[in-house]
Structures are given as C-alpha cells and as structure tokens.
C-alpha positions in Angstrom: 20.0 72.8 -26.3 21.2 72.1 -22.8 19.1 73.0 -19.8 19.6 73.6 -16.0 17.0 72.9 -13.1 16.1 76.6 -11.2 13.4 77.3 -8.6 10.4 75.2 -10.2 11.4 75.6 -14.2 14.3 74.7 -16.5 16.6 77.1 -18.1 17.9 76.5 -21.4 20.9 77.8 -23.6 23.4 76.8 -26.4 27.0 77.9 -26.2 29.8 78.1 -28.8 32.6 80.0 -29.6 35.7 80.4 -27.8 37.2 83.4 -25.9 36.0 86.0 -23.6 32.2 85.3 -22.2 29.5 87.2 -24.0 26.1 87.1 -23.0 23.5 87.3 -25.5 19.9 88.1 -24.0 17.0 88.0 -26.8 14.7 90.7 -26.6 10.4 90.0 -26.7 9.1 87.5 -28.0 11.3 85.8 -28.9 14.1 83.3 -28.2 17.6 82.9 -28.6 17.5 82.0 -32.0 17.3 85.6 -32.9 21.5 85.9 -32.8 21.8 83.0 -35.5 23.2 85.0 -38.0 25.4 86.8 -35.8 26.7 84.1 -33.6 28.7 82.3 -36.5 30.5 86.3 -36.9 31.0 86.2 -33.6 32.0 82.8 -32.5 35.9 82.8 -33.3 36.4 85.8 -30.8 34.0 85.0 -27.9 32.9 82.2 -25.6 28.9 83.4 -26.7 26.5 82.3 -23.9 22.6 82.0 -25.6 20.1 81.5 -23.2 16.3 81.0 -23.5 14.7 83.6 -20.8 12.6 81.8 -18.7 8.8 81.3 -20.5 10.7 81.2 -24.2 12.1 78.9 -26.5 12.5 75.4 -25.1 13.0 77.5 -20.9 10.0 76.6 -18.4 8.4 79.0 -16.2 6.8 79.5 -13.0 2.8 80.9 -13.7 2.9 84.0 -10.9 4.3 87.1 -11.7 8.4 87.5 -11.9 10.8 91.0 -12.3 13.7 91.9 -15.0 15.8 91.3 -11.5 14.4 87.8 -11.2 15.2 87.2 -15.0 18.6 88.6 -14.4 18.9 85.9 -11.5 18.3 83.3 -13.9 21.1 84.5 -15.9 24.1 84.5 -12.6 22.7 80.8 -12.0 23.4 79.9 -15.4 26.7 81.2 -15.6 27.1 80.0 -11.6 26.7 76.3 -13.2 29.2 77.3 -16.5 31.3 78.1 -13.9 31.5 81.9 -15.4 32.3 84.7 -12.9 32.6 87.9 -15.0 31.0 88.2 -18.7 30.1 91.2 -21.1 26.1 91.4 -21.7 24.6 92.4 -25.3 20.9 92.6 -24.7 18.2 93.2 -27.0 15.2 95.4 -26.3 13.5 93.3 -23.2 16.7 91.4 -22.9 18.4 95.0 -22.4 16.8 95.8 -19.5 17.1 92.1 -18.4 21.0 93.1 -18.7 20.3 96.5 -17.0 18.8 94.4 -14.3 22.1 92.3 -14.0 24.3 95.5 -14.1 22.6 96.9 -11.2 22.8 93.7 -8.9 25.7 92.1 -10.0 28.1 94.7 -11.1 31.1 92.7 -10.2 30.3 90.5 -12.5 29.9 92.8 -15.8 32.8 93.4 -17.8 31.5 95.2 -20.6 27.6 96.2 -21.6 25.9 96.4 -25.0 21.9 97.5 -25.2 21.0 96.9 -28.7 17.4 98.5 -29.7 16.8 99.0 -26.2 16.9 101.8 -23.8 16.8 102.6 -19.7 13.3 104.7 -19.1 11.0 102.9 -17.3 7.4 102.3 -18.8 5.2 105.3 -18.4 2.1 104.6 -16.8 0.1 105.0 -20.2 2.6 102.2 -21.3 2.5 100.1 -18.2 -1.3 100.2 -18.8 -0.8 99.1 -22.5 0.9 95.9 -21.4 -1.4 94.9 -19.0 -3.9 95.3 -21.6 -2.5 93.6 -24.0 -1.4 90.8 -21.0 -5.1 90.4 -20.5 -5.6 90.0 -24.2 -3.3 87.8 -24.6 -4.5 85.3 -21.6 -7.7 85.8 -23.4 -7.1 85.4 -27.2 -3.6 84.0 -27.4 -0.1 84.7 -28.3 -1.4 86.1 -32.0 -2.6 89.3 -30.0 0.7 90.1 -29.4 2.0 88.8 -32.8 -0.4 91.4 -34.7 -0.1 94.4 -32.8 3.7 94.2 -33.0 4.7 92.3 -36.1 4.2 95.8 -38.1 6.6 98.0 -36.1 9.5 95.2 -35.6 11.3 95.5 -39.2 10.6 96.5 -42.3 12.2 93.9 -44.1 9.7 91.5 -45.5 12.2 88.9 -45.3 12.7 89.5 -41.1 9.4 89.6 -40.8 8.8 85.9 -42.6 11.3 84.7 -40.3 9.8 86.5 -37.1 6.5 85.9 -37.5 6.5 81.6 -36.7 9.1 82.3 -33.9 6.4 84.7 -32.2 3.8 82.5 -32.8 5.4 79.8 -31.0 6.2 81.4 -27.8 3.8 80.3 -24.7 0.9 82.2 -23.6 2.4 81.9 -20.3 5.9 83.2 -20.8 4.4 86.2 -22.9 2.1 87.7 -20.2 5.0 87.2 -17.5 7.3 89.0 -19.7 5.0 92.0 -20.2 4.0 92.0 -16.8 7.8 92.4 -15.6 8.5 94.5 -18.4 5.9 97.1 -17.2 7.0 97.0 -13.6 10.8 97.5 -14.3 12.5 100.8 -12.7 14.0 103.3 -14.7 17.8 102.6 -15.0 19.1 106.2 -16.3 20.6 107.6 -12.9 22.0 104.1 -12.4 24.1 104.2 -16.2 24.8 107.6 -15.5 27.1 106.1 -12.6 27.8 103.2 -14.4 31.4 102.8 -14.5 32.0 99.6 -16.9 32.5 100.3 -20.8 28.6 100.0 -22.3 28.1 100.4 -26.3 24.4 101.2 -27.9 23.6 99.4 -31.1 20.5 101.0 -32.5 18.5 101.2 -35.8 17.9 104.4 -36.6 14.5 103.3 -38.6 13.4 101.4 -35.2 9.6 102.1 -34.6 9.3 100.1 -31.8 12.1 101.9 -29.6 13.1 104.9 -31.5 17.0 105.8 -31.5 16.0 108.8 -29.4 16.3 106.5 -26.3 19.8 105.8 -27.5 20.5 109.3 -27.7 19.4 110.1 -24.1 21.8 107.2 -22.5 24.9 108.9 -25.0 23.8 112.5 -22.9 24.0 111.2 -20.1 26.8 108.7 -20.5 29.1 110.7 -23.3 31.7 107.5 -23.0 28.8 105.0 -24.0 29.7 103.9 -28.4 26.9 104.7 -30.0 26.6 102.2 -33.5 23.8 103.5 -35.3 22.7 101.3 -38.2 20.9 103.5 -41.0 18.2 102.1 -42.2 18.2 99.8 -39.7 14.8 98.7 -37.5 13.8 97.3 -34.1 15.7 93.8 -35.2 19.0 94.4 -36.2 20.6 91.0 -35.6 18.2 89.7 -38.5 18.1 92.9 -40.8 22.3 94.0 -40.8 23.9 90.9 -39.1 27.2 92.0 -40.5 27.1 95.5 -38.6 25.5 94.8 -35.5 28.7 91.7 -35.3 30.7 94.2 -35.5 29.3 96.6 -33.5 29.5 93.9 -31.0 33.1 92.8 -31.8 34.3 96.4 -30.1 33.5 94.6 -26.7 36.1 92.0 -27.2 
C-alpha cells in the first residue's frame, strides 16, 4: 500500500481501477481489505480510492481523541495529494458517517453518496455510554473485547465470520478506542440529508443485527429520492456475504 505523511501519522490506501473516483470508507474494525471481493466488480467502471482510516490497517494515528470530521479531513488530504477534487463516497457503517462527515464539510466535493449498513442518528446517550465502556475495556483487556462482543451480530455467514475474525484481531488497541470514542460523539446527520441535494443510495442487509434496515428506512422518509438496495438475507457485512449485489448496488453511482 502507498501512504501519505498527515499531522503526526501516515495515511495509507491502494487504488485501482479506472474511471470516475469512488471512495470506499471501511466501516469498524476493520480495514480496507473489506471491499476485496467487490473492488475486482467494480474496478473496470471506477477510479476506486481504498484508504486505511487513520488507527487501521497499515494507517498511524495520533493517541488523543479525534472526530468523524477529523477522519473525513484525512480523506480531502488524501485525495488533495491524488490530485482528486470531486469523488462519489460508499461508506460502510463507521465509514458512513465518516462519509456523512465529508458530505457536510465538503459538499462541493461529493458527487454522489452511498451508506452501506450504516445510518445518520447520532448515538443515544445509553449508546454513547456503551462505547465508552467498552473503550475502557478495551484499553484494559485488548482488542478481543471488542472482537467478542461484536463478532456475533456482524454476519451470519460462518464463512464472513472466519475471514473477519483475524482482520479484527489485528487492528490496534489505539485506533479502536479512538474510533469508538469519535463514533460516540458524532452529530446526528438526518436534518442535514434531508437538505442534501447530491444523488445518495442506501445499501442495506435486511438480516443486519448490528444496524437494523430500519435506519435505512428513516433516511428513504426523509429523503424519498435516496435508492434504497436492500439485500435479503443479507447482514451487517455485505461486501463479504453478497459481493455480487452490493457491486451492483454500487455500480448505479457510476
């Protein structure tokens, strides 16, 4: 993977493809290796962009706490040094409101918007006091904290879950309680989509335990022009359990 130097870490990413820019955003906790059974579907009609988010995969951090915005920051210096100005986003759960995040402070620079498994309500503060919890936990005990008390709601595919499981486990303690920490302090992007005037597609598993479809169903309310792909059968990792759809899903932003 290539990297770039940012304010006290290293960014990294792979690129491929050729066409318009997609960015793909991995959800938590992952990495970007997540899209490898989509990018080859998706390669011959975009330019796909695959970042690490800062604290996963081969990315650095900074040890003090960071935002979605400042994750989203990352993102516009990375395509800042690809010399990228516009791009469409496709982020996955965290990396969904990572891409919300960019929407709402770079606009101008979104093209087209895909949230797959994701969703715009803001923690409540019953879940914001979960992942600060389970932050703490983790700091304590490790990463496998995190790994047990998610691994069951994530897919239902025993062969996702073999192939999830050792990516989790490798993430850094670090990056993991930075992540959970900014995902609990995140704003509530509903009245901003509701305004949101770029095209935005929702790619959701309706067998998703971890982020049920409902939240899909409240953006499609209140944006009736949103797609809404719903994969039966499908859970919180779509990418790995019905590469095929979620591609194609994804191809209607070309």
């Amino acid at each position: 993977m290539k990297k770039i130097a940012l304010d006290g870490f290293d960014l990294a990413y792979d690129r491929r493809g050729s066409g318009s820019p997609l960015l793909l955003i991995h959800g938590f906790p992952f990495d970007h290796s997540i899209w490898m059974d989509v990018a080859p579907l998706l390669e011959g009609e975009f330019d796909l962009i695959l970042p690490d988010l800062r604290g996963f995969g081969e990315s650095s951090t900074v040890d003090k706490f960071y935002s979605t915005a400042d994750m989203a920051r990352d993102l516009v210096s990375l395509l800042d040094a690809l010399g990228i100005g516009k791009t469409s986003l496709a982020g996955h759960s965290m990396g969904g409101y990572v891409a919300l995040a960019f929407a709402k402070q770079y606009p101008e620079r979104v093209h087209r918007l895909a949230l797959v498994a994701s969703q715009a309500a803001g923690d409540s503060l019953e879940r914001k006091e979960v992942r600060y919890k389970t932050a703490a936990e983790a700091a304590e005990k490790g990463v496998r904290v995190v790994v047990e008390a998610m691994i069951g709601k994530l897919t239902a595919s025993p062969g996702a879950r073999s192939r999830i499981r050792p990516l989790m486990e490798e993430q850094t303690v670090t990056g993991v309680i930075g992540a959970l920490k900014a995902m609990a302090e995140r704003e509530d992007s509903s009245a901003f989509l509701a305004s949101f005037n770029r095209p935005v597609f929702l790619i959701h598993g309706d067998a998703d335990e971890l982020i049920p479809i409902e939240r899909a169903l409240e953006i499609k309310a209140i944006l009736p022009s949103a797609v809404l792909s719903a994969l039966y059968g499908g859970g919180h990792m779509p990418m790995l359990e019905m590469p095929e759809e979620t591609a194609l899903a994804l191809k209607g932003m070309a």
